[in-house]
BAKE-781143 format. One line per 3 residues: number of its first residue (from 0); for each residue x, y, z of C-alpha. Coordinates in Angstrom, 1 decimal. Example, Ala and Ser with C-alpha at 12.3 -4.5 7.8 and 13.67 -1.06 7.14 Angstrom:
REM residues 2
0) 12.3 -4.5 7.8  13.7 -1.1 7.1
***
This chain:
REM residues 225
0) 38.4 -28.5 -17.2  36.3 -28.4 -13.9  33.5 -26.5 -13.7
3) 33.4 -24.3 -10.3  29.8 -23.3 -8.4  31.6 -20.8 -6.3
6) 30.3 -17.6 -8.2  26.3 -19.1 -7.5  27.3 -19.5 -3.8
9) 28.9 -16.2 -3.7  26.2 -14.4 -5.6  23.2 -16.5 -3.6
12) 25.2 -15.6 -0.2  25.5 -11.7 -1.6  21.9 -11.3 -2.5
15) 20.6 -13.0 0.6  22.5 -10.7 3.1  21.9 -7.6 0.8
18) 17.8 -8.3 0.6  17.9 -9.1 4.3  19.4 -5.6 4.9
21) 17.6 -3.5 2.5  14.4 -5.3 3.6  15.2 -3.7 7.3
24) 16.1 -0.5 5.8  13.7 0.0 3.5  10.8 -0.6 5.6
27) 12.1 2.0 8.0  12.7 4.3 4.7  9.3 4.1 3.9
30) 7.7 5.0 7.3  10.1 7.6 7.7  8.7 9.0 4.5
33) 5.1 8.8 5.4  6.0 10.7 8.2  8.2 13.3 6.7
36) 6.2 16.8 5.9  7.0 19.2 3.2  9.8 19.5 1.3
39) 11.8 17.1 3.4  9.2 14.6 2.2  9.9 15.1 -1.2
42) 13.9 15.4 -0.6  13.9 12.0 1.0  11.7 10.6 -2.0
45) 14.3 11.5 -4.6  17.5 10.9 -2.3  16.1 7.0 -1.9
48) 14.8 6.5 -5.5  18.4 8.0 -7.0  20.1 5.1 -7.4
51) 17.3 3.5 -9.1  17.7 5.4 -12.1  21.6 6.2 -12.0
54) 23.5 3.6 -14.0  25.2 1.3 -11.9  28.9 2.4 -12.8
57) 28.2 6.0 -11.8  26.5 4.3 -8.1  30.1 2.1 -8.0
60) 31.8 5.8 -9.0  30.6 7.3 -5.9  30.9 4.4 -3.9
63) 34.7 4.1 -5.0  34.9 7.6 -4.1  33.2 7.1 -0.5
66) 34.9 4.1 0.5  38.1 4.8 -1.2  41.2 5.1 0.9
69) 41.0 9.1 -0.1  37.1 8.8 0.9  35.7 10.3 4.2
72) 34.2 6.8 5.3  37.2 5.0 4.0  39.8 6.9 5.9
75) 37.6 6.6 9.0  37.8 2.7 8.4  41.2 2.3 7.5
78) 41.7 3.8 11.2  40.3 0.5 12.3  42.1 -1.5 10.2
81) 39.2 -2.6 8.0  39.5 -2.2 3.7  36.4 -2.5 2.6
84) 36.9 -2.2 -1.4  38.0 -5.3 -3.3  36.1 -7.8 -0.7
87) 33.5 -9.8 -0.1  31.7 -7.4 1.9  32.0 -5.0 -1.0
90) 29.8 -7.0 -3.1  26.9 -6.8 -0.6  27.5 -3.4 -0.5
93) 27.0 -2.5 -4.1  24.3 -5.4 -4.0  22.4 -3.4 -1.3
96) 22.4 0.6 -3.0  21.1 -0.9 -6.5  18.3 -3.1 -4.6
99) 17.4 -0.5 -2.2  14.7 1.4 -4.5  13.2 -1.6 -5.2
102) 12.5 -2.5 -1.6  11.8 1.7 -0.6  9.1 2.1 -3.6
105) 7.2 -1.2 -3.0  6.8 -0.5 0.8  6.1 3.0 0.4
108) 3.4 2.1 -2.1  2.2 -0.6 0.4  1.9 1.8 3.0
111) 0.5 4.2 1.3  -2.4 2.3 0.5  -2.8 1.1 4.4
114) -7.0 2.2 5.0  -7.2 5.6 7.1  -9.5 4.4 9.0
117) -7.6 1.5 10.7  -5.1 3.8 11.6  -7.2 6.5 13.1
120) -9.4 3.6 14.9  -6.1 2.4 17.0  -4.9 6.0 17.6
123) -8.8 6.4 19.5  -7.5 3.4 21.4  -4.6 5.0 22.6
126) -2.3 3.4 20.6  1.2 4.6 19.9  2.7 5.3 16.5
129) 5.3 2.4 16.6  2.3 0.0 17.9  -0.2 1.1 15.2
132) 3.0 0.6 12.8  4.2 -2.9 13.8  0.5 -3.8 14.8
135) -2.1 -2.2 11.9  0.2 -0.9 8.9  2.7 -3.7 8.1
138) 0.1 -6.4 8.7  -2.0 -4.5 6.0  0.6 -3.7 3.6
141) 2.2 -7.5 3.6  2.2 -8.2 0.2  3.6 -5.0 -1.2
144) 6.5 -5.6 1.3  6.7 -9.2 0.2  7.4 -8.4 -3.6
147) 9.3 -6.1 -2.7  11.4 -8.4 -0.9  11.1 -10.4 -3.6
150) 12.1 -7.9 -6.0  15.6 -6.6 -4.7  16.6 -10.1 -4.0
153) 16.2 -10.5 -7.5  18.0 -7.2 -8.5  21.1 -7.8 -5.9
156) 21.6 -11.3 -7.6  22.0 -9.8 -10.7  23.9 -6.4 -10.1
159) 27.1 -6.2 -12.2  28.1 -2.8 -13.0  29.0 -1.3 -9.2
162) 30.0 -4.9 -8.1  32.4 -4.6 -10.8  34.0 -1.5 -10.0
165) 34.0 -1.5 -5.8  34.6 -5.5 -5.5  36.4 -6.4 -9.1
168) 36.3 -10.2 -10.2  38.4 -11.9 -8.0  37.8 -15.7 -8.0
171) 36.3 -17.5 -5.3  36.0 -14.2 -3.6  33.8 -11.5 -5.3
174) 33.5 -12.9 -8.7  29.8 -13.3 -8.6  27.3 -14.8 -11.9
177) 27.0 -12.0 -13.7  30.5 -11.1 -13.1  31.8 -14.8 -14.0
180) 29.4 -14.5 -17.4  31.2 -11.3 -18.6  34.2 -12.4 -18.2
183) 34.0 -15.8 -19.6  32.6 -14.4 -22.7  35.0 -11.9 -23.0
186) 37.6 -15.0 -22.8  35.7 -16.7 -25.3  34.3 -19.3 -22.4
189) 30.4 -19.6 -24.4  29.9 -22.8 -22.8  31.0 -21.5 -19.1
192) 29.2 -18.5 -20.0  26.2 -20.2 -21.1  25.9 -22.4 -18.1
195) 26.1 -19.6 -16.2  23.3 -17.5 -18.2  21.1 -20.4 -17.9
198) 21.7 -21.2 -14.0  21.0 -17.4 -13.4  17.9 -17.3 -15.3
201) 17.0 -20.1 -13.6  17.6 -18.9 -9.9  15.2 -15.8 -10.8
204) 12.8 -17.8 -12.3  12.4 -20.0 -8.9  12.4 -16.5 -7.2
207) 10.3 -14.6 -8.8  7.8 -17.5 -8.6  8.1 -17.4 -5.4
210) 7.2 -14.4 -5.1  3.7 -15.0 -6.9  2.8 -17.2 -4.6
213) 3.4 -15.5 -1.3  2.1 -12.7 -3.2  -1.1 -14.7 -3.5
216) -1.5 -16.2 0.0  -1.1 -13.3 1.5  -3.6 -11.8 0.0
219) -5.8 -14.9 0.7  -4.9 -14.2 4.6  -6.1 -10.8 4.1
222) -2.6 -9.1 4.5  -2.0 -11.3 7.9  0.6 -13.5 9.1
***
């Protein structure tokens, strides 16, 4: 009996487009919250830390309910001719609402601790916000937003619950590691299942390694590129 890498591809490809979108979206998350006053601050701080403490089959719930042909942005896809729920593209999306926390606390808390001083300094310069932003703040608050990074590229690779319910295992299509581990030892596969525990484990070992080190050097660079 052959054994297939599809579901490492599959999950690798997933993560790697989900972290590359949260990454974008959590970033802007953050400095929209640092910028957000009173009790819209502290509505967008629960709205984008929800899902990080919702269990994954309620997140794939609402999702379902969403994107479902019955769902406000499902019907208004369906009117393109586009079914999102049961493909590929599913996955990433499930990948990217259980990672996005992950990536929206770290850069927050990266932000956050950006000096007051710096920022003030450019705005005396005549900077602009978005310049003191891409120029002062993210420099400074590089390796919060590189574990973070890290972090939810580590989560998407092993999301299972609302992959499970908004993408379902189909083979060689959206049947992802943690999916293909499930099922094989629900079939009684402990040696596919096994293989797959250890390759898994093995993948976020090398990443969250990776992490450690740019972790490290960027602190080494003082926070610069």
């Amino acid at each position: 009996m052959t054994f297939e890498l599809t579901p490492l591809f599959l999950s690798l490809r997933t993560a790697l487009c989900a972290s590359g979108i949260v990454f974008l979206l959590g970033i802007a998350c953050a400095r929209l919250f640092l910028y957000a006053r009173g009790w819209v601050k502290w509505l967008t701080d629960v709205l984008f830390t929800l899902p990080l403490v919702l269990p994954p089959t309620v997140l794939g719930f609402f999702l379902l309910v969403l994107c479902g042909k019955h769902g406000p942005l499902g019907r208004l896809m369906l009117r393109y001719g586009v079914s999102l729920l049961f493909s590929w593209q599913a996955t990433v999306l499930a990948a990217v609402v259980v990672s996005f926390p992950l990536m929206y606390r770290a850069a927050k808390g990266a932000l956050e601790q950006v000096e007051e001083e710096l920022v003030w300094a450019a705005r005396t310069l005549g900077w602009g916000e978005l310049r003191i932003f891409l120029r002062v703040m993210l420099p400074q608050a590089l390796p919060g937003i590189a574990a973070g990074a890290v972090l939810s590229f580590a989560r998407a690779l092993g999301e299972f619950g609302a992959t499970l319910m908004v993408a379902g295992n189909i083979p060689g299509r959206t049947q992802t590691m943690p999916l293909a581990i499930y099922f094989a030892t629900a079939a009684g596969n402990m040696r596919a299942a096994a293989i797959w525990g250890w390759i898994i484990t093995l993948v976020s070992c090398i990443v969250l390694g990776m992490m450690q080190l740019c972790s490290t050097r960027a602190r080494r660079r003082g926070g610069r590129l």
